[in-house]
N, C-alpha and C positions, 0 to 999 in steps of 0.2 A: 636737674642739676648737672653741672660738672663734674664725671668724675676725673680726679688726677689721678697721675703715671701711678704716684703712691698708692694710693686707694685701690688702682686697679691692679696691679704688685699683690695686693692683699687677698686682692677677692681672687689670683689667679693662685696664690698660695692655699687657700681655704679651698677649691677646687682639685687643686693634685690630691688634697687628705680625701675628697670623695674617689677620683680615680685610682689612687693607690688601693681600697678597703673595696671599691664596688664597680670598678667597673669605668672606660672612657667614654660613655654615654651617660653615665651619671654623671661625672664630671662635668661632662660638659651643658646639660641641664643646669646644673647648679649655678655655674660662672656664667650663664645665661641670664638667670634668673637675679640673681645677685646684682650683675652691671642694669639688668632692663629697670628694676624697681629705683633704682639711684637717679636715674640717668629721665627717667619718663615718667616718675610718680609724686616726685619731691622739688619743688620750688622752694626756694631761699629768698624769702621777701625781706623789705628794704631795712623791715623791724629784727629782722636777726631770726623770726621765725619760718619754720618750714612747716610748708600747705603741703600734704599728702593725700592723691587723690587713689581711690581704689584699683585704679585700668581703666576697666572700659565705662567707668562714670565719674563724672570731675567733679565728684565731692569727697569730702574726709570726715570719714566714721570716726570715733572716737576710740570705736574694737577697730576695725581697721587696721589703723592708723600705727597700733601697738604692736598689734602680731603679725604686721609688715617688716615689723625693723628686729624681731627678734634675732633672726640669723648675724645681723649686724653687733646685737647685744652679745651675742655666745663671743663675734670674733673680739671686739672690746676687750671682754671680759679675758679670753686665752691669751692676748698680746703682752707683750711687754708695755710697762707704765711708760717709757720711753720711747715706743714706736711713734714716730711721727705719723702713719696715717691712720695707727687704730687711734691718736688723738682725733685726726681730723673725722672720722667717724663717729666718734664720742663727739663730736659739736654740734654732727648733727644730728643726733638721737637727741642730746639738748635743745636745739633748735624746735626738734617737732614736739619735747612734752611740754616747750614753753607757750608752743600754739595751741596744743590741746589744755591746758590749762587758762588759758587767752579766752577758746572758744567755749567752755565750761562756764566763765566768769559772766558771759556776755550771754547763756542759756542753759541752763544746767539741765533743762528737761530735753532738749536737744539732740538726737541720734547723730546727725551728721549737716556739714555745715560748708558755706558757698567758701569761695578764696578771698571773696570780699562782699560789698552789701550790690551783688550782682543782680537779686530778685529772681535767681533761679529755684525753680523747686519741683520735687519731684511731683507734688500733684496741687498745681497753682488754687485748688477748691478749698486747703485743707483753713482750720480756724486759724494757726500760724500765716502770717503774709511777713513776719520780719526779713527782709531783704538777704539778712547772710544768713539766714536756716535754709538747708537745704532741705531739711524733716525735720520734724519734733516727736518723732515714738521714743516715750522715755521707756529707756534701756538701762536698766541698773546697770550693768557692765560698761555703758557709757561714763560709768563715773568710777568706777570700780579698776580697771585696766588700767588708764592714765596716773592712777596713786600708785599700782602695782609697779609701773613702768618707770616713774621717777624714783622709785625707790632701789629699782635693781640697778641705774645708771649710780645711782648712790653706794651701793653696794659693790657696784662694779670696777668706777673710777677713781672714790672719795670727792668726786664734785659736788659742790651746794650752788653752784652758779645756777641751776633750773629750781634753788628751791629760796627761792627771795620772798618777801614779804606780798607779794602778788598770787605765789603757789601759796601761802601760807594761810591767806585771806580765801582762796579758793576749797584749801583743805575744811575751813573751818563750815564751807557753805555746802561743803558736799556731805559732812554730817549732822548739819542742819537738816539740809535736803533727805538724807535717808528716814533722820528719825521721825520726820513732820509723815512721811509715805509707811509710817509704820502703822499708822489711823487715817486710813486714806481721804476718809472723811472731811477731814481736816485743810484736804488739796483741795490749792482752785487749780489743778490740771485739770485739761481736760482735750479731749486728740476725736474729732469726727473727719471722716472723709465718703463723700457720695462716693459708694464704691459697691459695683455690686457680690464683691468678694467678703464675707464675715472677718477674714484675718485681718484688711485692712481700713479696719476701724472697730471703735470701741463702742459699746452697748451703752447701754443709760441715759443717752445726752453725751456719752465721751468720757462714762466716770467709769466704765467696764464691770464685769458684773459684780454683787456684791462680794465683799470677803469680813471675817469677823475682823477681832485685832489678835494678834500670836506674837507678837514680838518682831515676827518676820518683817522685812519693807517690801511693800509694793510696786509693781512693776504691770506697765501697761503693754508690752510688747516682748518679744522673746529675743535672741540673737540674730535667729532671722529673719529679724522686723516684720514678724506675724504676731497677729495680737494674741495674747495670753487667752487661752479659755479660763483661769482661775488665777486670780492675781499676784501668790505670791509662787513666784518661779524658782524651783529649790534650788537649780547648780548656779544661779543668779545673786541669791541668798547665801549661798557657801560661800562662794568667791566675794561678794560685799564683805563679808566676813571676815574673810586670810585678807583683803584689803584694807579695812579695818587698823588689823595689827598692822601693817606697815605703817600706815598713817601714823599712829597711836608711838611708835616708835621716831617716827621724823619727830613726832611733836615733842617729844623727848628730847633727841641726840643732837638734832639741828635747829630748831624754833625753841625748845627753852620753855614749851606753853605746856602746863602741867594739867591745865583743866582741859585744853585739847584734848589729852592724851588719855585723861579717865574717861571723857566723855566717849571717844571711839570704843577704847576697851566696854566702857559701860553697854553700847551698841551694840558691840559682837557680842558680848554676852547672852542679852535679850536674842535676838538671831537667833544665835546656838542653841538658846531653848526650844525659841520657836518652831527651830527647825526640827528637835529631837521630839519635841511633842506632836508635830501636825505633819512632820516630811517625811518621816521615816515610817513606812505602813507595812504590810503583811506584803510578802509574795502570791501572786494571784493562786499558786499551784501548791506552794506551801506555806500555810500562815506561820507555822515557828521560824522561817526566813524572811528577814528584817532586808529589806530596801529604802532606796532614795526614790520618792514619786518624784515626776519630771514637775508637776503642778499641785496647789492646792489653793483651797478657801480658807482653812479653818472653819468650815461649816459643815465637814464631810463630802464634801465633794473632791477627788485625785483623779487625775491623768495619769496614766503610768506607760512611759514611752521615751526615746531620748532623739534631740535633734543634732545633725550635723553640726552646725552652728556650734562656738563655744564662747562664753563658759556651756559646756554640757553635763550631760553625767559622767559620761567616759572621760570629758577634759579634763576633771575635781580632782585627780593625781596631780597635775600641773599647774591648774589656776587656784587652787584652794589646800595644798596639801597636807598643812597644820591643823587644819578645823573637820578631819576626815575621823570616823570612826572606821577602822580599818576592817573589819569583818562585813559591818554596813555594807562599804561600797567593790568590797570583792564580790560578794552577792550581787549589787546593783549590777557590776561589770559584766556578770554572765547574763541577765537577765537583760541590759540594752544590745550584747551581740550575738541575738538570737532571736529565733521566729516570734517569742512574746513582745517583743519590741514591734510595734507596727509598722518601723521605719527602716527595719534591718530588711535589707535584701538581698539576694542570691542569686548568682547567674555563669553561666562560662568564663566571663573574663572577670567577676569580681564578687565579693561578697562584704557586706560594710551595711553602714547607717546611712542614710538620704536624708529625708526632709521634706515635710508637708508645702515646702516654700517652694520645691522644685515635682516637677513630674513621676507619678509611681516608678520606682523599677530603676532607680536613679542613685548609686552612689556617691559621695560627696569627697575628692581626694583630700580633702580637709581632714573628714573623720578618719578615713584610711592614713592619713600618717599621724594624728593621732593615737588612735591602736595602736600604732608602733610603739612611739614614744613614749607609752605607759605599759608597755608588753615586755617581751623579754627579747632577749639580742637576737635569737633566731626568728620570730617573729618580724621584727624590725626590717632586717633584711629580706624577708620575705614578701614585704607591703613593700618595699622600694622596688623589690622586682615587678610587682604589679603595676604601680604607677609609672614606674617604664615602661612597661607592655602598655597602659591603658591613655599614653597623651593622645589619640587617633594621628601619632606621624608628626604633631606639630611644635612641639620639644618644649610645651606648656601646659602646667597643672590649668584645668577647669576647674568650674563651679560643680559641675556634677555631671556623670556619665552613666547609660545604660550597662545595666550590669552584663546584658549580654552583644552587648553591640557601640564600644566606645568610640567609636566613629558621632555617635547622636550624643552631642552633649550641650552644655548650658555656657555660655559666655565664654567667649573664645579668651580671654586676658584677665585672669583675674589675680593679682597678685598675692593678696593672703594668702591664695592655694599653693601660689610658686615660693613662699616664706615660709609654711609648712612643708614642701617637699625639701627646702635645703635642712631643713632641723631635724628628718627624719634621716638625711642623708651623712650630716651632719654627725649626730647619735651611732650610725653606721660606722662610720670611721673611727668614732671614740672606743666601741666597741672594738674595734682589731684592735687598739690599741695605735692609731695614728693622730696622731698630735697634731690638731688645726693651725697650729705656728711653725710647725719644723716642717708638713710637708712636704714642701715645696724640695728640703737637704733628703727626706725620705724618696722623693720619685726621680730625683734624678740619679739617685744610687741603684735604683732597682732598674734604671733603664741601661 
């Protein structure tokens, strides 16, 4: 898309609040990252919606798609209700939750989806052939974000113009959709791909492997579109849950649908239990400490581990932070940033969580500004100084980098990563105490 003079005013003002608090290299990472994802990721089609592609792959995730635009969210939200171009930001955060509500209607089991019915896909063998799926690995979080997202624009602007009787008929099908994956038995999903990798497909015929009923909903793949070893995925389940209540409240404030609104509550409920019965298990080292598994069955079978990718365990501060039992997940948080975590790694230039989706020994600045944003202010700053040390030179978050050798890393563009580093950096500046609307009057006083 276009951005205008306005727009770009904006994003050059939310940049001084990084260089004032951290530095003109941060700064200028940020107003990087900020104009590139506008500018080279977002199409404004003819229907008033915007296609949001990831970087370096021209499709739009439905997590994606969300925690791309948060930095935009944050600046929304700090503007004046009168600024004209934190409106025209606000249209088009509208814009993309009315596509992702669009593309949810048209496939609700859907991870991510073409710009139109182009017949691209990422692996032409799989059972899906519908022309705008770009993949079909149902991702709870696929459904889960997009509720989350329309409701902080809600929050953020008092707009209802993204929540019309189109979102409304979509709300009602995404807690259909959860509760039907509560007895999975009950799905005719089903996701095979010839692949000779175990994460990229499902066991049974496509149903994955067995799980009891918990209350929990089912989930066939993780955030990092690797398939579940145990089907209900806890920080997937927490977050469907704090999404939930959002729902459960539009259905309330703005749709007026009162059975809506029990039904989701009713939903989270069950979850919450499920989760407190079957999610929450001993620590490997000491049974009287209560943890978040990353997985389970309901049949005694846990995974206990956490992925880059979020919602995670580390992420359930931010994406779920209502439906947390507080001692729980301070416990969990030691326990995924630490050698018991299979996926924490440690090296000269970093030390974080990776992911089974990317190469051992592999950081993920995802998770690394994470940590931050759920850490404490010295911490924060501490992770932003790393991921400035660790772009290898080229003034862009990656997918993931060797912990001891950031030069070797995964996907040179990917913009999630450069949406979490402005939030971390973001958070950095609020911590001094600079204001993402006056910087701009703060950096030129200090110059």
């Amino acid at each position: 898309m276009i951005v205008s003079d306005g727009v770009a005013a904006l994003l050059r003002t939310a940049a001084a609040a990084v260089r004032t608090s951290a530095g003109e290299r941060a700064g200028d990472l940020v107003e990087g990252a900020l104009r590139r994802t506008l500018e080279d990721t977002i199409t404004i089609d003819d229907d008033g919606t915007a296609f949001v592609i990831t970087g370096d792959i021209p499709a739009m995730w439905m997590r994606d798609s969300t925690t791309q635009m948060l930095p935009y969210l944050r600046l929304v939200a700090a503007a004046s209700t009168k600024d004209p171009a934190a409106e025209e930001l606000a249209d088009v955060l509208v814009a993309v939750v009315r596509r992702q509500f669009a593309s949810i209607a048209h496939d609700p089991y859907a991870n991510a989806f073409n710009r139109g019915p182009t017949g691209a896909h990422y692996d032409d063998r799989d059972l899906c052939d519908d022309p705008e799926v770009w993949e079909q690995k149902y991702e709870v979080d696929s459904l889960a974000y997009p509720v989350q997202f329309a409701a902080a624009i809600h929050r953020a602007t008092g707009r209802t113009d993204h929540l019309g009787p189109d979102a409304h008929a979509v709300a009602r099908a995404i807690v259909e959709q959860l509760r039907v994956e509560t007895d999975h038995d009950r799905s005719s999903y089903r996701f095979v791909r010839d692949a000779p990798e175990p994460t990229e497909t499902l066991v049974r015929d496509g149903r994955g492997t067995p799980v009891a009923v918990t209350g929990m909903t089912w989930c066939g793949f993780r955030p990092s579109d690797d398939a579940c070893t145990y089907g209900y995925n806890v920080p997937e389940n927490l977050h469907a849950a704090s999404a939930l209540g959002d729902l459960s409240r539009l259905a309330t404030n703005v749709w007026s649908d009162a059975v809506l609104a029990a039904d989701a509550v009713a939903l989270r409920d069950d979850i919450l239990r499920g989760v407190a019965e079957h999610g929450v298990v001993p620590h490997p080292h000491d049974p009287a400490v209560r943890i978040y598994a990353y997985e389970v069955d309901g049949l005694g079978g846990v995974v206990l581990m956490d992925d880059a990718n979020t919602p995670s365990l580390l992420s359930l501060p931010l994406d779920a932070p209502d439906v947390l039992d507080p001692v729980v997940a301070a416990a969990t948080r030691s326990f995924v940033l630490g050698p018991d975590n299979p996926y924490w790694f440690t090296g000269t230039a970093a030390a974080g969580i990776g992911s089974p989706h990317t190469e051992p020994a592999r950081v993920w600045p995802i998770a690394l500004a994470v940590e931050g944003l759920t850490g404490t202010p010295s911490r924060r700053r501490e992770l932003l100084d790393v991921l400035l040390a660790t772009d290898a030179g080229t003034g862009r978050m990656h997918e993931s980098f060797d912990v001891d050798d950031p030069s070797a890393f995964s996907r040179p563009w990917f913009s999630w990563a450069d949406a979490m580093f402005c939030e971390l950096a973001f958070a950095v500046a609020e911590d001094a105490g600079v204001s993402l609307t006056d910087a701009a009057r703060v950096a030129e006083a200090t110059t």
